[in-house]
C-alpha positions as CSV (number, residue, x, y, z in Angstrom):
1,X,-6.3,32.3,12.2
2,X,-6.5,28.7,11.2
3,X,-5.6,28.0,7.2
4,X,-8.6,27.4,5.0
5,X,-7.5,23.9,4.2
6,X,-7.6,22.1,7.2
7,X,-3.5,22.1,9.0
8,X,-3.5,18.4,9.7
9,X,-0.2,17.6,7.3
10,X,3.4,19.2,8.1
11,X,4.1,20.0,4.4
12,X,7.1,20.1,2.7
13,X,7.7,23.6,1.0
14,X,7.5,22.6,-2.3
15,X,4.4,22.7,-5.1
16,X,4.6,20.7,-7.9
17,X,3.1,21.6,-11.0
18,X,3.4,18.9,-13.4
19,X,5.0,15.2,-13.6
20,X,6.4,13.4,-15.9
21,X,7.5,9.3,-16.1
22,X,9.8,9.4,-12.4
23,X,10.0,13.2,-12.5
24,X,8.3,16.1,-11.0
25,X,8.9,19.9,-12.0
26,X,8.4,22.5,-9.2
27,X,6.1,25.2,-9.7
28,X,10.0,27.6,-10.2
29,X,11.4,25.2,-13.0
30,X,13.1,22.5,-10.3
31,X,13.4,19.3,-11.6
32,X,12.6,16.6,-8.9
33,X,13.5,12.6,-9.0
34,X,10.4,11.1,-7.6
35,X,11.4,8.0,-5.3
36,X,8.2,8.4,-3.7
37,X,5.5,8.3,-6.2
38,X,2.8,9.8,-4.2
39,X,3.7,7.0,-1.6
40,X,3.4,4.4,-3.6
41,X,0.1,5.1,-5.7
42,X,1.8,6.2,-8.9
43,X,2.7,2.7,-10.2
44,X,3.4,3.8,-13.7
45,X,5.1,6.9,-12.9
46,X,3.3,10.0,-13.8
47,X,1.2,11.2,-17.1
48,X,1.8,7.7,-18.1
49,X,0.6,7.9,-22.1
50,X,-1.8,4.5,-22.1
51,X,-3.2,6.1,-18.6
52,X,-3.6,9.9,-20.0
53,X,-5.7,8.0,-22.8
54,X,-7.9,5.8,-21.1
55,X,-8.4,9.1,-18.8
56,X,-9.7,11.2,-21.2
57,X,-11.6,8.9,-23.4
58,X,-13.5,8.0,-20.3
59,X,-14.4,11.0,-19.2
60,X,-15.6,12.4,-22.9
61,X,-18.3,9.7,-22.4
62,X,-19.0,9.0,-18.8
63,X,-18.0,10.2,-15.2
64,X,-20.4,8.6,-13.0
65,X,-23.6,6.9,-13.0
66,X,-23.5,4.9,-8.9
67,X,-24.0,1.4,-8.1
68,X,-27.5,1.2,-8.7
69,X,-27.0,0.1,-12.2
70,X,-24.5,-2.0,-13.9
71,X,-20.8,-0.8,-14.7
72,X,-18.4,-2.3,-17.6
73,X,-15.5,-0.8,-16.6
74,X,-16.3,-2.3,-13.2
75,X,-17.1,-5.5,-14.2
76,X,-14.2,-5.8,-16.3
77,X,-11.6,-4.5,-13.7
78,X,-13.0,-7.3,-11.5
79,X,-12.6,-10.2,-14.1
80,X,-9.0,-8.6,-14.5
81,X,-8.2,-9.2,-10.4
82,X,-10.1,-12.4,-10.3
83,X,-8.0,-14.1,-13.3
84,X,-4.8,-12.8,-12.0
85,X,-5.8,-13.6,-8.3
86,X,-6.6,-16.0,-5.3
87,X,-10.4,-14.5,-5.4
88,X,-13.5,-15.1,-6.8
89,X,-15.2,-11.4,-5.9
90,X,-14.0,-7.9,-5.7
91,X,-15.9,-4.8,-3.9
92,X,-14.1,-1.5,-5.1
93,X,-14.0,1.5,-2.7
94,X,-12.1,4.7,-3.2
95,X,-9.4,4.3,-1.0
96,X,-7.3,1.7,1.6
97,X,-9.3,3.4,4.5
98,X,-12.6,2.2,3.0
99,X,-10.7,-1.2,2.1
100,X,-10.4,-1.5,5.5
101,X,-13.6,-0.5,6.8
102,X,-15.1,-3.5,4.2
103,X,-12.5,-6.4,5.3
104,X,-13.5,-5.8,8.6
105,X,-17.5,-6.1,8.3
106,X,-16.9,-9.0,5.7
107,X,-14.8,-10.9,8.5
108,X,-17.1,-10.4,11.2
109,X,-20.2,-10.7,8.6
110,X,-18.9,-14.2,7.9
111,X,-19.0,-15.7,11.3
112,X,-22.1,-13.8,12.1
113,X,-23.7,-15.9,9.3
114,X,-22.5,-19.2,10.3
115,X,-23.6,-18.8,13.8
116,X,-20.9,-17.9,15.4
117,X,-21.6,-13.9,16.4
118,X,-19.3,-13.8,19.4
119,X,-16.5,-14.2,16.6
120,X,-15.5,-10.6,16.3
121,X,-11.9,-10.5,17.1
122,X,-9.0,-9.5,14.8
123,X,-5.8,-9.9,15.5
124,X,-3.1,-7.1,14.4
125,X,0.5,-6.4,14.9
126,X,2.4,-3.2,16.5
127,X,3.9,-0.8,13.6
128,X,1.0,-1.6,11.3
129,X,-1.3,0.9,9.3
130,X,-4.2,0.5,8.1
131,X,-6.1,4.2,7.6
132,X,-7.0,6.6,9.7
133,X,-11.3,5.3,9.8
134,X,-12.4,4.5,13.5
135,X,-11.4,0.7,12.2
136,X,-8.3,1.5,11.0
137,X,-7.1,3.5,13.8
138,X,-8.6,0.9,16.5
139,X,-6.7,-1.6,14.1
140,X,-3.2,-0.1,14.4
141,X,-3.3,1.0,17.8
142,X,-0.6,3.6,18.3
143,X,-0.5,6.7,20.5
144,X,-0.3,8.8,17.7
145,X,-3.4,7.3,15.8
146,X,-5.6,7.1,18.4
147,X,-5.0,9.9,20.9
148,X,-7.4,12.3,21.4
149,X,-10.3,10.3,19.2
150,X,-12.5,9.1,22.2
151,X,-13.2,5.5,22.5
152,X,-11.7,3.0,20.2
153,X,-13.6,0.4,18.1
154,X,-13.7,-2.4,20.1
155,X,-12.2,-5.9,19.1
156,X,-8.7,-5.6,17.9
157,X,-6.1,-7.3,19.4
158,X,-2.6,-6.1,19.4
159,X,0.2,-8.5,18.8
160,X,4.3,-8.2,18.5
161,X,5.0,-8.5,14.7
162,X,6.8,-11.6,14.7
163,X,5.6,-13.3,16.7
164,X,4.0,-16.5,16.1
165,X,3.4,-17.7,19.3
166,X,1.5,-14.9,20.6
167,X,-0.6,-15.5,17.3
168,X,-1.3,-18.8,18.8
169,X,-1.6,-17.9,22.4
170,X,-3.9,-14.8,21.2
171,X,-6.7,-17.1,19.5
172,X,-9.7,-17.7,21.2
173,X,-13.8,-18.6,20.7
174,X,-13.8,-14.8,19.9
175,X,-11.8,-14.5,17.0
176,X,-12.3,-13.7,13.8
177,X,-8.9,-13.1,12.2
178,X,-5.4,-12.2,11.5
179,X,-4.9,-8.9,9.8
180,X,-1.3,-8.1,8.7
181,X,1.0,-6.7,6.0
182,X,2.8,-8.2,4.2
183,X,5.8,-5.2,3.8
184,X,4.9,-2.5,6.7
185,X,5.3,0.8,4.8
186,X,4.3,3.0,7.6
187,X,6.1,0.8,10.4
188,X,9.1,1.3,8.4
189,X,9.5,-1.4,5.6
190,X,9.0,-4.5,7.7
191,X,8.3,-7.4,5.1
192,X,7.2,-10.7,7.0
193,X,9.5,-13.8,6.1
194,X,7.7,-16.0,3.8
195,X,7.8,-18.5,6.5
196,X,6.0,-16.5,8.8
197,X,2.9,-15.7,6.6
198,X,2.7,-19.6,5.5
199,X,2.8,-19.9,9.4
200,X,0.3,-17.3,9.5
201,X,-1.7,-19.2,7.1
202,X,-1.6,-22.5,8.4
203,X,-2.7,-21.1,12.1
204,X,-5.7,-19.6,10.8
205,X,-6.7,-22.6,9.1
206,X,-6.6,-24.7,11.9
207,X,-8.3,-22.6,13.9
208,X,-10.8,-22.3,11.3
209,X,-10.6,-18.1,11.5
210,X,-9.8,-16.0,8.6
211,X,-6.3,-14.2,7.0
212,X,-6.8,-10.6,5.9
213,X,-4.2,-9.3,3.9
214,X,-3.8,-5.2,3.4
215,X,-2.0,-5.1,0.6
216,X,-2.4,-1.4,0.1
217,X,1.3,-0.3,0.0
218,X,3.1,-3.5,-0.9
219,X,0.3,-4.5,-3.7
220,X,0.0,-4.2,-7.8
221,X,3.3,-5.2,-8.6
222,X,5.3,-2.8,-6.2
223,X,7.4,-6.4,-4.7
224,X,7.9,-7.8,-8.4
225,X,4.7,-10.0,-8.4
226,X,1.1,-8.7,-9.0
227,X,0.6,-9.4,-4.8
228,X,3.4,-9.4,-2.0
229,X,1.7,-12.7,-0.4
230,X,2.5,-14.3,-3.8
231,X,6.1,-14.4,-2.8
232,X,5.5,-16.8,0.0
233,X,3.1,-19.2,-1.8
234,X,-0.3,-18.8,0.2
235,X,-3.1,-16.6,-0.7
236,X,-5.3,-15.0,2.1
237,X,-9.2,-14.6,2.6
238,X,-9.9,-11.0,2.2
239,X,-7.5,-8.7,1.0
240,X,-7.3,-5.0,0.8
241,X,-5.7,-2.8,-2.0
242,X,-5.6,0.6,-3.2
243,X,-2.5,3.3,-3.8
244,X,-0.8,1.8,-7.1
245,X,-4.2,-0.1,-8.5
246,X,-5.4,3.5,-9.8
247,X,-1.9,5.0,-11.0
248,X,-3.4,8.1,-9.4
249,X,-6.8,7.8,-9.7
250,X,-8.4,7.5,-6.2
251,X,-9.2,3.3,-6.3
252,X,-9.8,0.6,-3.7
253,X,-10.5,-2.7,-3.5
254,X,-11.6,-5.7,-1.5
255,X,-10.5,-9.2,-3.2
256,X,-12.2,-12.2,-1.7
257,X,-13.2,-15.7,-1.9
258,X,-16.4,-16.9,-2.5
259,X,-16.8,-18.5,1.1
260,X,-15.2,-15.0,2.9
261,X,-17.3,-13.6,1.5
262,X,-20.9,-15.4,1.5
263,X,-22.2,-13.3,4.3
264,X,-22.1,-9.7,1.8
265,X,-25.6,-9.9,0.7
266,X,-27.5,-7.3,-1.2
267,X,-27.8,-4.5,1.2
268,X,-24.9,-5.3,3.4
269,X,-22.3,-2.6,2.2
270,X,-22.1,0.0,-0.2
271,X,-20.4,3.3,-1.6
272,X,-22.1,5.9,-4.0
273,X,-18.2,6.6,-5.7
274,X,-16.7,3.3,-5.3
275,X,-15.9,1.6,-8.8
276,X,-17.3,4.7,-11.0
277,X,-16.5,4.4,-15.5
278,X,-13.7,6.8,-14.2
279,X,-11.6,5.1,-12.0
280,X,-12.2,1.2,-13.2
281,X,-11.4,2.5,-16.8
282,X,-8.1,3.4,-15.4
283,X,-7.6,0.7,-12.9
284,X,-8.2,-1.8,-16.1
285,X,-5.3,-0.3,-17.6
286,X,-3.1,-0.3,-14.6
287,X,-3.6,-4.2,-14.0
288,X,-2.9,-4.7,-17.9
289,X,-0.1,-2.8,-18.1
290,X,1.8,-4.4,-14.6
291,X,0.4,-8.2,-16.3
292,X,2.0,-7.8,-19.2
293,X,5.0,-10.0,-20.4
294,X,7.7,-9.0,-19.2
295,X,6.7,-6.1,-17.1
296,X,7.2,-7.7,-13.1
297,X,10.1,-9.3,-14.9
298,X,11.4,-5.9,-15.5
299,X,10.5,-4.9,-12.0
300,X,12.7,-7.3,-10.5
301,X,15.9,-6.3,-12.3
302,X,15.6,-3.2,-11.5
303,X,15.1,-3.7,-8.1
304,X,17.9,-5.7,-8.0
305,X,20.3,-3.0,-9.3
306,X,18.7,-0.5,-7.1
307,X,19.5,-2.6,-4.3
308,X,23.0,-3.4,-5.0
309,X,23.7,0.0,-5.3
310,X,22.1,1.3,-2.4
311,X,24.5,-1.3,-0.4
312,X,27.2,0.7,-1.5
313,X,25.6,3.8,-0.7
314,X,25.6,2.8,2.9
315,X,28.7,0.9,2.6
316,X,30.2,4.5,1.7
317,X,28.2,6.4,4.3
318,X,27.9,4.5,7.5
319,X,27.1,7.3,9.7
320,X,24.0,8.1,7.6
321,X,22.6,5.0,6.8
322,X,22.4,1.6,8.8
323,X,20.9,-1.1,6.2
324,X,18.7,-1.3,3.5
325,X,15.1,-3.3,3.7
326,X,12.5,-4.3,1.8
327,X,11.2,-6.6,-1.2
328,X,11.3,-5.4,-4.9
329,X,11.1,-1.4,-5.4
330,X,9.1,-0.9,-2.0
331,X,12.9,-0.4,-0.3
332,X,13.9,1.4,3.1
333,X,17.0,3.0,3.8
334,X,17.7,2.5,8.1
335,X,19.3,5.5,9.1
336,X,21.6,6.7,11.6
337,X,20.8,10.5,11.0
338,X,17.3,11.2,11.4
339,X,14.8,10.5,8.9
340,X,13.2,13.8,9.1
341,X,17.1,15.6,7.9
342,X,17.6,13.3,5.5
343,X,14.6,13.6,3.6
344,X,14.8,17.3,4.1
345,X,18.7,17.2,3.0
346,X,17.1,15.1,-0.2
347,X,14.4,18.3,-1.1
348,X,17.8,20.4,-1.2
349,X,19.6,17.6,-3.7
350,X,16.2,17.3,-6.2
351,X,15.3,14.0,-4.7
352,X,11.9,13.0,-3.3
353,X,11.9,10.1,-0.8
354,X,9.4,10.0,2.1
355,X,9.8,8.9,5.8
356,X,8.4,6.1,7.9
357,X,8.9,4.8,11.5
358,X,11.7,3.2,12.7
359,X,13.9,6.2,11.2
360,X,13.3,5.0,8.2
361,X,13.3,7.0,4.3
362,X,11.0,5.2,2.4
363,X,12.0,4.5,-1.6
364,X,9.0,4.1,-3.3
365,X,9.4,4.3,-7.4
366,X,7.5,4.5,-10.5
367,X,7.6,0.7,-11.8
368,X,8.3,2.1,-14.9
369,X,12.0,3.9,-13.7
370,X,14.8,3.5,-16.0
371,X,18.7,2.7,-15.4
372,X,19.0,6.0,-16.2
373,X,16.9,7.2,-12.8
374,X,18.1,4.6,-10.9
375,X,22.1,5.9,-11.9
376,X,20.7,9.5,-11.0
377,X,19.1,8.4,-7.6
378,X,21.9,7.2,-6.5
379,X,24.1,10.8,-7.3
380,X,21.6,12.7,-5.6
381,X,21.1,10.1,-2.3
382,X,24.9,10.4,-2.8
383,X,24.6,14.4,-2.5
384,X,22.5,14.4,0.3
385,X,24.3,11.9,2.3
386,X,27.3,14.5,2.0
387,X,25.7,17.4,2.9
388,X,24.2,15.4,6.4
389,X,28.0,14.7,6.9
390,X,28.9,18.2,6.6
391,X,25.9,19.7,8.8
């Protein structure tokens, strides 16, 4: 007899019942060190105080009211990306899924409007994730995503991540754009070289196409700068983000430029939920929080110390782990042992870290960890890489 909520996740035997900063207790008194934060969508850790606050103020005055009339938390969570940002527009959505959905139609929209309609083509890369909508399946690709879903969206093109000259070779009168990441969470904590996405940038501007960025997992200040791409000194088209930009709340976005965006006329797109009082009061206070002085400074030196001691972590447990990867506190640990045990092994040691591809455990913190968790991570990844020793 099939479960009343639908059995499409293999779930972990645990049930959390309240969070608190990097912790979570289990619903039998457990206390849990979150490395995962909800997979990356608790940027401020959880029942963050200025969060909790801007919550329930909001919703003692106003839940939802739709996009037919005007919204100040909207409008003011949009002035907040734009200053801080490449773009000079932002649609919000409720998740990376519908992100996607929107970068998609605004890239196609674009070329539609200037005459060129045959200019449907997006190029993508193997071990990317972009949802699980029709467009973000058809997107990604893989066997997993797409068997069984009858016939894909047309007009993706699959590439090799890495490689720039099938970029080039790949680019005809049909394209549209280059979609990429840029830190694969899914495909197993795969940041693209700096060089490569100021590559990536300068191909699509001489071929006059666009660069989409989904900066779902690696965005809002999870690489120790507000964006990933920010690292490598370019700034994209379209960009999607979600995950950490609500600290909880279910929030999207689409950040664009004026020009990308030119073709998203009234009536073009639109979402009844999307940027509600609820979820743009909190995403206002999520952006200030991660902008203010100091904080992505913060950020960085603590990712700097995580890293160092992960390095001995593996340098004392070879056969577990291979290498660690990754930009700021969006790390992977390579194993040897497979993922699957050693996230298991971590549920057993009071540690929460979550798997990717490439056999790869995901660490995915609050922003807001202290020394103090970090020194505690590393005794319980220390505990469970001894008991996959001992198994």
């Amino acid at each position: 007899m099939i479960a009343s909520v639908l059995p499409t996740y293999n779930r972990a035997p645990l049930e959390f019942v309240k969070g608190e900063g990097s912790w979570l207790f289990e619903a039998d008194g457990r206390r849990f060190l979150d490395l995962g934060s909800g997979i990356a969508v608790n940027a401020l850790g959880h029942a963050h105080p200025k969060l909790v606050e801007v919550l329930s103020t909001q919703a003692q005055n106003l839940w939802h009211v739709s996009n037919l009339y005007k919204i100040p938390q909207q409008e003011k969570l949009a002035d907040l990306l734009v200053d801080h940002s490449f773009a000079d527009t932002v649609f919000f959505t409720n998740s990376g899924t519908e992100a996607c959905e929107l970068a998609v139609k605004m890239a196609r929209k674009y070329f539609y409007e200037k005459g060129q309609p045959e200019r449907v083509e997006i190029l993508t890369f193997d071990g990317s994730f972009h949802g699980r909508s029709s467009a973000g399946i058809a997107a990604a690709g893989t066997k997993k995503m797409v068997k069984g879903f009858g016939p894909l969206l047309p007009g993706f093109v699959h590439l090799t991540f890495g490689d720039l000259d099938g970029v080039t070779n790949a680019i005809s009168d049909q394209t549209a754009a280059i979609l990429i990441e840029p830190v694969q969470g899914e495909g197993g904590i795969r940041p693209v070289p700096d060089a490569e996405l100021k590559a990536l940038r300068q191909i699509c501007d001489e071929a006059g196409i666009l660069l989409i960025l989904d900066e779902v997992q690696c965005g809002v200040g999870r690489t120790g700068k507000l964006f990933a791409h920010e690292w490598a000194g370019i700034t994209p088209d379209i960009m999607m983000v979600a995950k950490g930009i609500g600290g909880g709340f279910p929030l999207g976005a689409v950040l664009a430029t004026e020009q990308a965006a030119s073709g998203m006329t009234a009536g073009t797109h639109g979402s009844t939920y999307g940027g509600n009082p609820l979820g743009c009061a909190v995403g206002c206070a999520v952006v200030e929080e991660v902008m203010a002085p100091g904080f992505l400074e913060d950020v960085n030196r603590k990712a700097g110390l995580l890293r160092q001691r992960l390095e001995g972590l593996i340098a004392d447990h070879p056969e577990v782990f291979e290498e660690v990867r990754g930009s700021g506190l969006m790390l992977g640990l390579k194993c040897k042992a497979a993922n699957g045990d050693v996230v298991a092994a971590g549920y057993d040691n009071l540690v929460i870290t979550v798997p990717a591809a490439d056999n790869v455990i995901r660490l995915l913190p609050p922003l807001t960890l202290s020394e103090e968790d970090i020194a505690e991570a590393l005794v319980r990844l220390e505990k469970t890489a001894t008991q996959i020793e001992a198994a």
